[in-house]
Backbone as JSON, one array per atom type, in Angstrom:
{
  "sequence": "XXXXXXXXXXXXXXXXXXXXXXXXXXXXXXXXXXXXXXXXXXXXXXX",
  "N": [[2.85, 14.95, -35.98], [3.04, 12.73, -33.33], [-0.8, 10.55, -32.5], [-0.73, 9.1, -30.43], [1.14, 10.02, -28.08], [-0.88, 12.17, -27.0], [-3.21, 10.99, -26.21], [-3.76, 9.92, -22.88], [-4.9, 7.49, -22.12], [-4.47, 5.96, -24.37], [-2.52, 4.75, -23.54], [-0.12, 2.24, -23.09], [0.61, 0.58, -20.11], [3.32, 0.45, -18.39], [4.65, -1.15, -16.37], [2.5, -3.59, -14.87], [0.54, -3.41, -11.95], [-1.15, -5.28, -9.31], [-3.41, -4.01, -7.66], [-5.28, -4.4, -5.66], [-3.56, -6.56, -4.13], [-1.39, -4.47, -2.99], [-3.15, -2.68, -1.56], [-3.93, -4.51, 0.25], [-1.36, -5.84, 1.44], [-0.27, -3.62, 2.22], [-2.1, -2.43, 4.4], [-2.22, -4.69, 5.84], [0.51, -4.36, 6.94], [0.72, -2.05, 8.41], [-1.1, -2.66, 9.98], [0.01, -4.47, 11.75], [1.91, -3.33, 12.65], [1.09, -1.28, 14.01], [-0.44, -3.23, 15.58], [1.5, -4.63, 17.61], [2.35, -1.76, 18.98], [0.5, -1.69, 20.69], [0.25, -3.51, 21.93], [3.02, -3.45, 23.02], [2.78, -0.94, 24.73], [0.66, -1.61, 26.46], [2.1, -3.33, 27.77], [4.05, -1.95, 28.66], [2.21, 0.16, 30.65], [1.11, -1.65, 32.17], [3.13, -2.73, 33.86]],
  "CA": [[2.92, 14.65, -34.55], [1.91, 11.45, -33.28], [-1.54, 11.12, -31.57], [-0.82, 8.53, -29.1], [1.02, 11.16, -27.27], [-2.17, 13.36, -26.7], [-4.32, 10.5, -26.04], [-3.38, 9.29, -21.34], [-5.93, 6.47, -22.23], [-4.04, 4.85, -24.92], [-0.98, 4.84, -22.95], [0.24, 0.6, -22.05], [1.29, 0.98, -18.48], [4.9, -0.6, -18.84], [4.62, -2.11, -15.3], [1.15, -3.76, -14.33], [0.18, -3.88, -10.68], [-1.79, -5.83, -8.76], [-3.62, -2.65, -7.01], [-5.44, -5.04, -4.32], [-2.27, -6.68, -3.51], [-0.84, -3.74, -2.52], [-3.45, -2.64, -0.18], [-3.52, -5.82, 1.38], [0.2, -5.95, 2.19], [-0.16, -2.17, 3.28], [-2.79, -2.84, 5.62], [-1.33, -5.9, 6.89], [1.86, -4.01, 7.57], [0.22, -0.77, 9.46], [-2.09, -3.4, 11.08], [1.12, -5.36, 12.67], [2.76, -2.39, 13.77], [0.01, -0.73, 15.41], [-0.84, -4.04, 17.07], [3.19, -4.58, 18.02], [2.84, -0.63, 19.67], [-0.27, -1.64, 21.54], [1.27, -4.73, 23.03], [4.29, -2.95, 24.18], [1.85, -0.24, 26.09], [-0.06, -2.12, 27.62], [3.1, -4.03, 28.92], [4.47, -1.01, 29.87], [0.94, 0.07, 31.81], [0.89, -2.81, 33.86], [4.42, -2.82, 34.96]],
  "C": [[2.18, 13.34, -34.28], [0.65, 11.8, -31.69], [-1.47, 10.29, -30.6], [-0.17, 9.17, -27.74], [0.14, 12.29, -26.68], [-3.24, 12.69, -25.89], [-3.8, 9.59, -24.42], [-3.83, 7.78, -22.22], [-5.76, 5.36, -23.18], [-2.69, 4.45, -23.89], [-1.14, 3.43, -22.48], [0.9, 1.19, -21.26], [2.25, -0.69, -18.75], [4.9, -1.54, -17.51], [3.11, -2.21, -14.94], [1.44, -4.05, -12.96], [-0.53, -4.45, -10.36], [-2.38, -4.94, -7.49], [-4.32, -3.25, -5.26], [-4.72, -5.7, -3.36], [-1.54, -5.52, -2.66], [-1.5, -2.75, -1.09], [-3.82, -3.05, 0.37], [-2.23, -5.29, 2.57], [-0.23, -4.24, 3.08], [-1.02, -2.12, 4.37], [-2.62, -3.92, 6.9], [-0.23, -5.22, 7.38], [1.52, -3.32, 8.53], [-0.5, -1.63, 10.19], [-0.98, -3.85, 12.17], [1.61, -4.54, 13.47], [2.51, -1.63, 14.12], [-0.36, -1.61, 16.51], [0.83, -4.34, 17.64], [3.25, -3.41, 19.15], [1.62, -0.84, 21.07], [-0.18, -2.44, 22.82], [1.71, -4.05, 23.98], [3.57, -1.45, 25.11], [1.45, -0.36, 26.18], [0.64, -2.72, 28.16], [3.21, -3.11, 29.59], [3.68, -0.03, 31.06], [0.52, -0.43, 32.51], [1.64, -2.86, 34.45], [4.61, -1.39, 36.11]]
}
């Protein structure tokens, strides 16, 4: 049996991420379109 199957920790991860990249962008996104929803009610609270 081979042991690199037994062993997570040898395992190469076939795609590398960029893990801070990602919750950048995800924060930037949920940031935009919470401020986008806050906009549009408070327009629609003044009108």
């Amino acid at each position: 049996m081979n042991d690199v199957n037994n062993h997570p920790e040898l395992h190469v991860n076939e795609e590398p991420r960029n893990d801070f990249m990602d919750v950048a962008v995800g924060f930037g996104l949920m940031f935009g379109v919470c401020l986008v929803m806050a906009i549009i009610a408070t327009i629609i609270s003044m009108s």
